[in-house]
C-alpha positions as CSV (number, residue, x, y, z in Angstrom):
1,X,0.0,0.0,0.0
2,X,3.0,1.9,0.8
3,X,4.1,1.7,-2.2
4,X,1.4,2.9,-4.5
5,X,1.4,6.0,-2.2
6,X,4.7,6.7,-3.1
7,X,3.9,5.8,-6.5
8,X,1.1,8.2,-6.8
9,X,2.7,10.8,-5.1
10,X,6.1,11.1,-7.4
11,X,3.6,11.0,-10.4
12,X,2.2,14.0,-9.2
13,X,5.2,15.4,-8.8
14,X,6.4,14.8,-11.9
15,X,3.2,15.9,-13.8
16,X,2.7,19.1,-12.0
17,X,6.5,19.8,-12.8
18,X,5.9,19.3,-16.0
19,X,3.2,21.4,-16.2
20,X,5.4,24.3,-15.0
21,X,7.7,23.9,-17.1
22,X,5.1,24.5,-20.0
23,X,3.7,27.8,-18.3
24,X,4.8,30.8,-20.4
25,X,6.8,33.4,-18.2
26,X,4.8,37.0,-18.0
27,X,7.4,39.9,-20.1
28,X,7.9,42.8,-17.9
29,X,10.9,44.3,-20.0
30,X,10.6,47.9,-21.0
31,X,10.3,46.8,-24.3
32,X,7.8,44.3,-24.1
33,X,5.7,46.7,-22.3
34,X,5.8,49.3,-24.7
35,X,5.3,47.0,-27.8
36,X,2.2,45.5,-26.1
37,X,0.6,49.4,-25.5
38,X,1.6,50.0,-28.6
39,X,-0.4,47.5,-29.7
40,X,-3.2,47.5,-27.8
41,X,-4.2,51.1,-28.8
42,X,-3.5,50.1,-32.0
43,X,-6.1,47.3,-32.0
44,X,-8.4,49.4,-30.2
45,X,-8.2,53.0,-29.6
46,X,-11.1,54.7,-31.5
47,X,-9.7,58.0,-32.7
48,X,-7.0,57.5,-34.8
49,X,-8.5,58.4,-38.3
50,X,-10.7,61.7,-37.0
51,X,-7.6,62.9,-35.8
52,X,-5.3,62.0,-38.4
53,X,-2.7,60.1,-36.3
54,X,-0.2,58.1,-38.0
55,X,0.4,55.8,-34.9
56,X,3.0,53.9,-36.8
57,X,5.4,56.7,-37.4
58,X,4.6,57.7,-33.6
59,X,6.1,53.2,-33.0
60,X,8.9,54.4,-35.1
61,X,9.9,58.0,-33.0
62,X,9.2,56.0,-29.7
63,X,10.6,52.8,-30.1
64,X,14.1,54.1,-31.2
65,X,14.1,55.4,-27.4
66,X,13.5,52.0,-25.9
67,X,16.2,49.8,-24.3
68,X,15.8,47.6,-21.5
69,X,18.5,49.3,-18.8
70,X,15.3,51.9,-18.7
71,X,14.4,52.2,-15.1
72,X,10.7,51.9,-14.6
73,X,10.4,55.7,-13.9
74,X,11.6,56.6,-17.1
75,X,9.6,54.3,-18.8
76,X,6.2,55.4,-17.5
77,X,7.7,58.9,-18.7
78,X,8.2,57.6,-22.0
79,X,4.9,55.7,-22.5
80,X,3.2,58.7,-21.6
81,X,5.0,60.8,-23.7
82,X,4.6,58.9,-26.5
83,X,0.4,58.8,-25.5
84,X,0.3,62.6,-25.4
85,X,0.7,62.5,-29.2
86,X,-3.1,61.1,-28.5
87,X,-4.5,64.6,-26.7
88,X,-6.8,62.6,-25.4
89,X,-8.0,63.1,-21.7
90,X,-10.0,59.6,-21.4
91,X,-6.2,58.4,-22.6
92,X,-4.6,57.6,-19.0
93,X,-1.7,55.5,-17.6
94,X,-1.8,54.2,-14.2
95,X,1.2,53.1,-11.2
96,X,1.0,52.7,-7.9
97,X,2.3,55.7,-7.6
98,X,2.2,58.1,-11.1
99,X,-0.4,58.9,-12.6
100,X,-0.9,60.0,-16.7
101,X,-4.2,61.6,-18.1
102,X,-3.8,64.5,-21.0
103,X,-4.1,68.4,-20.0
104,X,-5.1,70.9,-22.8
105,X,-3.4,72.9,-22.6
106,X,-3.6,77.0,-22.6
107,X,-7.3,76.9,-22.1
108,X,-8.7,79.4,-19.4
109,X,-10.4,78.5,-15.8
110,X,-14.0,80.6,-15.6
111,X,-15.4,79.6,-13.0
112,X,-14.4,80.6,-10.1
113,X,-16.7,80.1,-6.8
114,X,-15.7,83.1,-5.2
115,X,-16.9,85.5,-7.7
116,X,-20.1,83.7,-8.7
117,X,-21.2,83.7,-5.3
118,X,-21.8,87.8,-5.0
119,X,-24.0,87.5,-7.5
120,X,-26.3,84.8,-5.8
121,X,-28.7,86.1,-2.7
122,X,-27.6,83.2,-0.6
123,X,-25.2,80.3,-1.3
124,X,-26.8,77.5,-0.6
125,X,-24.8,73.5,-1.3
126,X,-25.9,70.3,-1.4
127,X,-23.3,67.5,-2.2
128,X,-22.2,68.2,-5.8
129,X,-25.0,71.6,-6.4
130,X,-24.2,74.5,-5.4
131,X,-27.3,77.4,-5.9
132,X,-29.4,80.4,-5.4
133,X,-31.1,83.3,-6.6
134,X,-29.5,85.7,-9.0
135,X,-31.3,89.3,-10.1
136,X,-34.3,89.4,-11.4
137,X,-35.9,86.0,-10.1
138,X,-33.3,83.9,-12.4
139,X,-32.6,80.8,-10.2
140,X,-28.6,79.6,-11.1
141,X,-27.0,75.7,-9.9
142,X,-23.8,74.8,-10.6
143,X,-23.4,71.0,-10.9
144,X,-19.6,69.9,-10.0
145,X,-19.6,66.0,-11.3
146,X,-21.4,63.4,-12.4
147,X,-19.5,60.4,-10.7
148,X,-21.8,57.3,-10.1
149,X,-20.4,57.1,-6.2
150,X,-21.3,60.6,-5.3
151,X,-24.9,60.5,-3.6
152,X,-27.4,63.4,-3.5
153,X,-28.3,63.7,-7.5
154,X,-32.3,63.4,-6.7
155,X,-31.8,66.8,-5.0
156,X,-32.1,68.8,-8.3
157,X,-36.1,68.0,-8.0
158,X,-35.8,70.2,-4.6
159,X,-34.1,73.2,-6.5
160,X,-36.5,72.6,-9.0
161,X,-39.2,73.3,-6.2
162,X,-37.4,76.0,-4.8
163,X,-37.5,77.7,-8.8
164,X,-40.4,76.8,-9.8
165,X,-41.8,80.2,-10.3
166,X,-38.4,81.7,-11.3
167,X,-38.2,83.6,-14.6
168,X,-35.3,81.5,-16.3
169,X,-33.1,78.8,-15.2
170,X,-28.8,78.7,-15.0
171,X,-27.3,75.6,-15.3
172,X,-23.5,75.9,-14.8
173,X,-21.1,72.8,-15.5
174,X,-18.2,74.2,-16.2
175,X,-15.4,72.5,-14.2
176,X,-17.1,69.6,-13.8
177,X,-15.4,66.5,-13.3
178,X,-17.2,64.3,-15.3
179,X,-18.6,61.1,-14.4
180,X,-21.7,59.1,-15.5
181,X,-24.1,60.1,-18.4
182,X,-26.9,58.5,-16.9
183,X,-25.9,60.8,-14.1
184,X,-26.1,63.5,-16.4
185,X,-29.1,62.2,-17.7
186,X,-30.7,62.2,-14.6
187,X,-30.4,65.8,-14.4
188,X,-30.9,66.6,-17.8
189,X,-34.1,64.6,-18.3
190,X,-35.8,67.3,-15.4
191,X,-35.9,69.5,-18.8
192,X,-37.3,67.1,-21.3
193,X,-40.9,67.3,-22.9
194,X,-41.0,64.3,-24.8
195,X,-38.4,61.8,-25.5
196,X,-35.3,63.4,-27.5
197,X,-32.6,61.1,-29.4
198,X,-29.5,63.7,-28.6
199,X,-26.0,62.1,-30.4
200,X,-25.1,58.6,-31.9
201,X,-21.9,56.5,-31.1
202,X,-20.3,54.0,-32.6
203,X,-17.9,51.7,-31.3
204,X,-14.0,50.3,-32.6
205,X,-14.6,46.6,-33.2
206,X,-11.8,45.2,-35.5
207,X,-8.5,45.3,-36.2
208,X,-8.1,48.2,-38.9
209,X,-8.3,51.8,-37.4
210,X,-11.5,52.3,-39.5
211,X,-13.7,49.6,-38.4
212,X,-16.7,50.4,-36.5
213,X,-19.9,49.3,-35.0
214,X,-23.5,50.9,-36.4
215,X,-24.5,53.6,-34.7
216,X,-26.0,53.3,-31.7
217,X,-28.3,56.2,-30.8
218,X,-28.6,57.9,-27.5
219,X,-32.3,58.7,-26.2
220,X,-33.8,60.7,-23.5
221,X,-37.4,60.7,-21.8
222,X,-38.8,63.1,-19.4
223,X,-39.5,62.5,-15.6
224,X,-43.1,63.1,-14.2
225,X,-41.8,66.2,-12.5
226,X,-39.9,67.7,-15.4
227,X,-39.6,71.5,-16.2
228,X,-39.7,71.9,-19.7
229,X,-41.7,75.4,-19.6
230,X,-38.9,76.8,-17.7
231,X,-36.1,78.8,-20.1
232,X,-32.5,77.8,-19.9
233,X,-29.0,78.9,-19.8
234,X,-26.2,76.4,-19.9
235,X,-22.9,77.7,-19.0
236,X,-20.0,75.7,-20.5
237,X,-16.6,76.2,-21.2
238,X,-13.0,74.2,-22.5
239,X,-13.2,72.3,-18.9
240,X,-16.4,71.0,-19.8
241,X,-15.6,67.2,-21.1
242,X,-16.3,63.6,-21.1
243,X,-20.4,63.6,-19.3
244,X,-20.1,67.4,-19.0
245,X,-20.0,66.7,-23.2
246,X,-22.9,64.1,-22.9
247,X,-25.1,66.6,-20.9
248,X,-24.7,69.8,-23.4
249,X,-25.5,67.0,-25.6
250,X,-28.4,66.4,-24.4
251,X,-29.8,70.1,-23.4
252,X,-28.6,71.8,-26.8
253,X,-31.5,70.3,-27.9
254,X,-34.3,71.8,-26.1
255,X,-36.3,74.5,-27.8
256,X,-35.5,76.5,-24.3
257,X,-32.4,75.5,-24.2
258,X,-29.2,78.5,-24.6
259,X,-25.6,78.1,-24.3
260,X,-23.7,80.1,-23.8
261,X,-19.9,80.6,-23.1
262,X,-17.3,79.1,-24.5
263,X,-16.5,75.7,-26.5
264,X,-16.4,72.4,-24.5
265,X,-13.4,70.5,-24.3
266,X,-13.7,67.9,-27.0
267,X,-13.6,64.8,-24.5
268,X,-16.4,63.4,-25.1
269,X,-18.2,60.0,-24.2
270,X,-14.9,57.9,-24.9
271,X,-15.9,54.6,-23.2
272,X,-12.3,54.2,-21.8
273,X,-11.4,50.2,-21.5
274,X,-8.7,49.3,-18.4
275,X,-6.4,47.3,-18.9
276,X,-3.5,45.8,-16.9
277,X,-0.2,45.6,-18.2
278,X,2.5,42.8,-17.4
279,X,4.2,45.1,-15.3
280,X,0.9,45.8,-13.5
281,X,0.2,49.6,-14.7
282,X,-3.1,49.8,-15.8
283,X,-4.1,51.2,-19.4
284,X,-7.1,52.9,-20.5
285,X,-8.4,53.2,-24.0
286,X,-11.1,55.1,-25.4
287,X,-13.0,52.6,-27.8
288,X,-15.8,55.2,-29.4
289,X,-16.5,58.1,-30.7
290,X,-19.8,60.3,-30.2
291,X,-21.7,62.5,-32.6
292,X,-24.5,65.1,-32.3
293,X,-27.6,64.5,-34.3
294,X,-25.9,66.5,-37.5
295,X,-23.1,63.9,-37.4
296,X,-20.6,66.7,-36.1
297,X,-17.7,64.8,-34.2
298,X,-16.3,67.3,-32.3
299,X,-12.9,65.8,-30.6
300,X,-10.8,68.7,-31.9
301,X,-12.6,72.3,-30.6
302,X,-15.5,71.1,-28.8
303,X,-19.5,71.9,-29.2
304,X,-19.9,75.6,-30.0
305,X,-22.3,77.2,-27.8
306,X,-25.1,79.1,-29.1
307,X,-23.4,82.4,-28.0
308,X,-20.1,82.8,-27.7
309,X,-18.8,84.9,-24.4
310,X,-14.8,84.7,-23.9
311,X,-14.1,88.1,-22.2
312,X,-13.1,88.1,-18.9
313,X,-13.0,91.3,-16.4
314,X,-11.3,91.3,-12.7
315,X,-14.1,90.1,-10.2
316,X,-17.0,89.6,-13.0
317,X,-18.7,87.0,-14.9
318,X,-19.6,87.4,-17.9
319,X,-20.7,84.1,-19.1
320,X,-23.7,84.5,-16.2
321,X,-24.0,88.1,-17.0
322,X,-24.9,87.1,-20.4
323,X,-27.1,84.4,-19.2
324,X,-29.1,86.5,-16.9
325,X,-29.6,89.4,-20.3
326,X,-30.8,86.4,-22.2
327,X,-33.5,85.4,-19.4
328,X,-34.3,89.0,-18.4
């Protein structure tokens, strides 16, 4: 009996040897590493064509700088570098400790708390709104994200209460952090009539940089306590992106809907897919690209708002000041 123990135990032994000796070793060298991003935004990233990217002269520029006595510093430096040719801020590149997402750059901040708040009655907050009454009965909310774990989004049927015999409604989203479009839409459905299809999308799903999925087409339908008598000012600007983008989609539609201020910052929707490297650095890549209704891709300057306000004066702001002339 002893025996065929033994028997059975060096067999397993030797089998489950074997079997290591078969498992493939994971590539963590620097050049592995950047031939497999490379690659995978090659296979997958969506906006290669509508931004006229030759990605396989950026593989040429890039990989002449590669060589494996690169410390792992300089290769997340590198790798992020060589993504910046992307100028894409749902492009990001993830350590333990760094951290790489695109800036624009050169665009200018508007908003700026302190001065909106002298023009508001009282400054009242609640989790992500901020809000009041500006002159002449015009009710104004900012809305600072759309994140799925931020809690409190139902409030906007209070402020709607609290406005409800207001003259004119602004919505402010500039410098918000983006998050959610059903977040967005959430909000943005307070304003709807009837339902409203408000962009299209389609979706990277092969191997060549120009294939795509049909469109796909983005609806909205009002809630029982929607507003949709109420006029409208949205306030956006270039810090407006990703659902920022998806909810000026989805008011620019409305009859009584005005923007105003200045162009968004051409981030929109994106669908960024994570990934985790050899290395364990996590990639994200956009996989999509989002349209208005006219089949305008705007991931160069942004949506255009209705009117267009870019001057700036110490202490003032102009993009409400227009707002609250358009609502007077």
């Amino acid at each position: 009996m002893r025996l065929r123990t033994l028997y059975f135990l060096l067999l397993f032994i030797t089998v489950t040897g074997c079997e290591k000796l078969f498992i493939k070793a994971e590539k963590t060298t620097p050049q592995e590493i950047f031939n497999t991003v490379w690659n995978d935004y090659d296979s997958h990233y969506a906006c290669f064509n509508a931004k006229n990217i030759d990605w396989d002269s950026v593989y040429t520029v890039y990989n002449a700088k590669i060589n494996n006595d690169l410390s792992d510093s300089q290769l997340f430096e590198l790798l992020s570098e060589m993504l910046g040719n992307l100028k894409d801020a749902h492009v990001r590149l993830e350590t333990d400790e760094k951290f790489y997402a695109y800036q624009k750059p050169g665009y200018i901040q508007y908003y700026n708390s302190n001065i909106i708040n002298t023009y508001l009655s009282s400054v009242n907050k609640h989790s992500m709104f901020t809000y009041g009454l500006l002159e002449d009965n015009i009710g104004y909310f900012h809305c600072s994200t759309f994140f799925n774990g931020v809690e409190g989004y139902n409030f906007i049927n209070n402020i709607l209460e609290e406005f409800k015999n207001c003259k004119g409604i602004i919505i402010d989203v500039r410098a918000n952090s983006g998050g959610s479009d059903k977040k967005a839409g959430y909000i943005a459905s307070r304003f709807y009539d009837k339902p409203r299809t408000y962009s299209y999308f389609q979706t990277r799903n092969g191997l060549n940089h120009s294939d795509f999925s049909d469109k796909m087409y983005s609806t909205l339908n009002p809630v029982s306590n929607s507003r949709p008598d109420i006029p409208v000012v949205l306030l956006t600007d270039q810090s407006v992106g990703s659902a920022g983008e998806d909810f000026t989609l989805m008011l620019r539609i409305l009859p009584q809907v005005t923007v105003v201020g200045d162009y968004t910052g051409a981030n929109p929707g994106g669908a960024p897919r994570p990934k985790e490297l050899q290395n364990g650095w996590i990639e994200y890549i956009p996989n999509g690209l989002q349209y208005t209704m006219d089949g305008e891709l705007f991931i160069d300057i942004g949506m255009k708002p209705d009117v267009l306000v870019i001057e700036q004066k110490s202490g003032r702001d102009m993009m409400i000041e227009k707002g609250i002339e358009i609502l007077k």
